[in-house]
N, C-alpha and C positions, 0 to 999 in steps of 0.2 A: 075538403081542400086537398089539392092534389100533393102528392109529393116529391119535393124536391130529386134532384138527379144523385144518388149517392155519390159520383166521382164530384161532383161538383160542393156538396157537401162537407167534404175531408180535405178538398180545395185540392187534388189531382187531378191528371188527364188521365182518358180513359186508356190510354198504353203504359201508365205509370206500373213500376215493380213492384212485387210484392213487397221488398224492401222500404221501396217510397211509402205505400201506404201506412204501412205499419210506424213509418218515423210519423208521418202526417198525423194517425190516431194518436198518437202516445202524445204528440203539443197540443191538439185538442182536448184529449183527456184530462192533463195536467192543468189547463186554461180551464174548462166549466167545469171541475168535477167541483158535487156540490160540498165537500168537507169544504174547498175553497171559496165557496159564493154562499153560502150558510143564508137563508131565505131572501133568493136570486130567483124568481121564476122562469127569467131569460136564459138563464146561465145552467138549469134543471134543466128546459127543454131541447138546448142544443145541446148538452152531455147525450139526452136517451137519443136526440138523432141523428149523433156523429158514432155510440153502439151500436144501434141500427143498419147505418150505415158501412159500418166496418165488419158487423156482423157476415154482410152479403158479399162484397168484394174480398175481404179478407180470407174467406173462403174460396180455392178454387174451382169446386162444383158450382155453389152459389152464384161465382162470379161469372161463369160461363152461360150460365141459364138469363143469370141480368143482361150481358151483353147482347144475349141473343131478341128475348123477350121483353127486356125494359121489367118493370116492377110486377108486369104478370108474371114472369117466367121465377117470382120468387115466391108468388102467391099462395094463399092454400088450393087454389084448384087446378097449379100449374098441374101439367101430365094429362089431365084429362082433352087434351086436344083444342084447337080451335074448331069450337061448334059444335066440339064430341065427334069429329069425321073421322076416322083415319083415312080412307079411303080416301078423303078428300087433300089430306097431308101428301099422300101416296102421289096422288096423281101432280101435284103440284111440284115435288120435290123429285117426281120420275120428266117432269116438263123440263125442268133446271138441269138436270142431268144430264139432258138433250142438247143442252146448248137453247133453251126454249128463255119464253120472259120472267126475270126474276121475279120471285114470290113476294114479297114484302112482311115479311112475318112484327116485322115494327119500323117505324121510318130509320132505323139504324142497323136492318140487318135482313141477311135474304139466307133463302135456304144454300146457297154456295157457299155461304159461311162452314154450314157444318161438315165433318170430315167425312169425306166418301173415297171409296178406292177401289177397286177391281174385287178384290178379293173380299173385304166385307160388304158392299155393294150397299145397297138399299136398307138393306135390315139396320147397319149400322145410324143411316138417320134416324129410322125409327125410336130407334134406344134411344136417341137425343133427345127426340122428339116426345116419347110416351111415357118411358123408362123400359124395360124389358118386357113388363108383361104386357104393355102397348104395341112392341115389337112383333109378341107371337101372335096378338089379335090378328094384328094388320097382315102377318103370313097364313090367316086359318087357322093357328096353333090351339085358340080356342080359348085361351087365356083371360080374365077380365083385367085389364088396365090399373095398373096400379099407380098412387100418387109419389112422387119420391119421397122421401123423408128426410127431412131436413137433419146434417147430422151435427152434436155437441161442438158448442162455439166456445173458444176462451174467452176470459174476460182480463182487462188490465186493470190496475190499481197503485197509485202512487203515493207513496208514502216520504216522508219527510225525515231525513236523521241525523241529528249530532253526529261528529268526526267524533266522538268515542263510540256510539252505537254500533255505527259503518263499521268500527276497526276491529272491535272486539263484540260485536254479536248482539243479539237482544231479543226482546219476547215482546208482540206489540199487537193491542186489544186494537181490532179492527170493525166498523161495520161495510158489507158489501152491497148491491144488487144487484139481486140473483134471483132470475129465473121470477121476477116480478115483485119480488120480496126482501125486504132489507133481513140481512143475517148478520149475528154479532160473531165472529169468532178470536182465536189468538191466534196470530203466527209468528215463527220461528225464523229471525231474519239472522244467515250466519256469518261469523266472523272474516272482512277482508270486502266486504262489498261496497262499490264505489259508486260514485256522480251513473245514475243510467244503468245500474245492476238491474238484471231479469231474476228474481228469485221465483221460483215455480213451484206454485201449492197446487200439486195431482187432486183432481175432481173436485176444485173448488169453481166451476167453470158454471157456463148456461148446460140444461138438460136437455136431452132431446133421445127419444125410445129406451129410456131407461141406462142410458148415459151422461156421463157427466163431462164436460170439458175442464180445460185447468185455470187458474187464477196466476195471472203473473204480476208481482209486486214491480212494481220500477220506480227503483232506487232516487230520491235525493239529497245532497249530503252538506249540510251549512258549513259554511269555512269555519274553523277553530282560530282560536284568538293569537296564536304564537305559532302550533302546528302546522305544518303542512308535508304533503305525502306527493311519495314520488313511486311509483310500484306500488314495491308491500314495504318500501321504506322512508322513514321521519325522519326530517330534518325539523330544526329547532336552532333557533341566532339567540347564539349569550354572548350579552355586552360584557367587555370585560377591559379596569381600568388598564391605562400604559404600563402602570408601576407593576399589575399583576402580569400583562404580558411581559416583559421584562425578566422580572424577580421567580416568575411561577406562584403558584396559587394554589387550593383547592376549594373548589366551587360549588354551591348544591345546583344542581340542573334537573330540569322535569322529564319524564317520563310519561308514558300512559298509566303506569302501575305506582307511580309517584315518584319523589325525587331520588337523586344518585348522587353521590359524593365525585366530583371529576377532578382530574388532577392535572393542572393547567403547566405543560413544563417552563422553566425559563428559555426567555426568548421567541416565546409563541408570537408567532405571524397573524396579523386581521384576516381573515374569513379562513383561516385554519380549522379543517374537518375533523375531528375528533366520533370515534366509531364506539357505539357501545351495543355491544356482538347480542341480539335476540329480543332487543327492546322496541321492534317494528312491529308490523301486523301479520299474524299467522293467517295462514288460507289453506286450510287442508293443510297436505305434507309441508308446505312453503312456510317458512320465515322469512320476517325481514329485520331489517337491524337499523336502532337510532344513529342521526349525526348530528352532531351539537356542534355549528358555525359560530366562531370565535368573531365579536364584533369588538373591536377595539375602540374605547373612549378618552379623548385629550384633553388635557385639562385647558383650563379659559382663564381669561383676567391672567396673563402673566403679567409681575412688574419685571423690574431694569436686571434685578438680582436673579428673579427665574430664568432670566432669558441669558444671562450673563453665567449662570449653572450651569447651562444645557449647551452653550457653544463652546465650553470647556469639555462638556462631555462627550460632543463632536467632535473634539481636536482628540481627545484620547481613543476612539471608538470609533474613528471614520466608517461612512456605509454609503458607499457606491450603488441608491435604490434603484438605478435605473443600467445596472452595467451590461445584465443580459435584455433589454426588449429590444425588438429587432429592428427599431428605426438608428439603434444607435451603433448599427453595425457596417 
């Protein structure tokens, strides 16, 4: 069965950025990775061929050999020539140079494609074409051809995490695939990482001549029930009745490290920000600091006598709520 087009695969065009692609993998990944489709056979085989596929473009050797050759030029016997000729490379890509008929090296690419100049000349296709010691063949150099070597690919992996995980750190048993083999390991995910964090475990990557590429974890972070984060700093809404904003208070309020005694002045205003100096999320040298938004609650069901308290207490207390907004100016 033939193989699908890897740009078509990751669902980009073949002039998409490196950027583009790498976003396109990472929602593929996160869509069929199989922790998510847990025995999916559809959903296993479009994970290995959207790796596969990023494997090659995401590479930019890789990618340049695909563009040129289509899925031979990533083969195990690219480098060895078409037909084993060089000569016959030679003569074809010395025709194009001329201004002669393009070569057709795949219906999407001709020897014009690759880079020629005055000063590297000829030899320079070669090396495109063979790899180097192709080059010295096709000059007499004497050299026997050698195949390129495909070099160490990353791999991504997406991991799931509590809004305290993300904020304050965590140790989290993973399994991978790797290099054709599921591995258990732990990693170390550190404090301050957010919705889409890249956290980078050095040589936990695909192998290739006795290297290893890297493992990158990409972050995602479930909403917390009351928390939410704005930088490296929490906000958090405490309701709090009329009579406390009014009178003043002290309140317990939450934390990540748990609650704090807060001290609500008289006269506190609704959504009044209230700062408590180091209770945000560390990242490296960075702190950040909680805000506890004062939500003010009215009371309901008044009778004749509530209501008959409270516009005595407007008459003594007048409050002009509307004296500074600027339509009233």
């Amino acid at each position: 069965m033939a193989k699908r087009d890897y740009y078509e695969v990751l669902g980009v065009s073949r002039t998409a950025t490196k950027d583009e692609i790498r976003k396109a993998h990472r929602k593929l990944v996160l869509k069929h990775h199989p922790d998510r489709n847990k025995g999916d056979k559809k959903s296993e085989d479009k994970f290995k061929e959207v790796q596969e596929a990023y494997d090659i473009v995401g590479d930019e050797e890789k990618r340049k050999n695909y563009d040129q050759f289509g899925h031979a030029g990533v083969g195990a016997d690219f480098g060895a020539g078409r037909g084993g000729d060089p000569g016959e490379a030679f003569r074809r890509a010395q025709a194009a140079g001329r201004g002669g008929n393009r070569w057709q090296a795949s219906p999407n690419v001709s020897v014009e494609d690759f880079d020629f100049n005055e000063q590297g000349g000829f030899g320079d296709v070669f090396e495109q074409l063979f790899g180097r010691g192709g080059a010295g063949a096709a000059r007499g150099g004497g050299r026997t051809r050698s195949r390129p070597q495909a070099p160490p690919s990353d791999l991504e992996h997406p991991v799931t995490l509590t809004f305290e995980q993300a904020a304050q750190g965590t140790t989290l048993p993973l399994q991978i695939q790797r290099d054709g083999h599921t591995e258990s390991i732990e990693i170390k995910i550190p404090p301050g990482v957010k919705e889409g964090s890249r956290v980078r475990i050095k040589g936990k990557g695909q192998q290739s001549n006795g290297e290893s590429g890297d493992l990158y974890i990409i972050t995602r972070v479930t909403p917390h029930a009351y928390f939410r984060r704005e930088g490296l700093d929490i906000y958090v809404d405490l309701p709090i009745s009329v009579y406390e904003a009014l009178t003043g208070a002290r309140i317990a309020a939450p934390t990540l490290d748990g609650t704090v005694t807060l001290t609500i002045p008289p006269g506190t205003a609704s959504h009044a920000k209230m700062r408590i100096k180091g209770k945000g999320i560390k990242r490296g040298d960075e702190q950040g600091d909680q805000f506890v938004v004062t939500r003010i609650i009215l009371p309901k069901h008044l009778d004749d006598e509530d209501k008959k308290m409270i516009e005595e207490l407007a008459k003594k207390h007048p409050i002009n709520a509307r004296e500074n907004v600027p339509w009233s100016k």
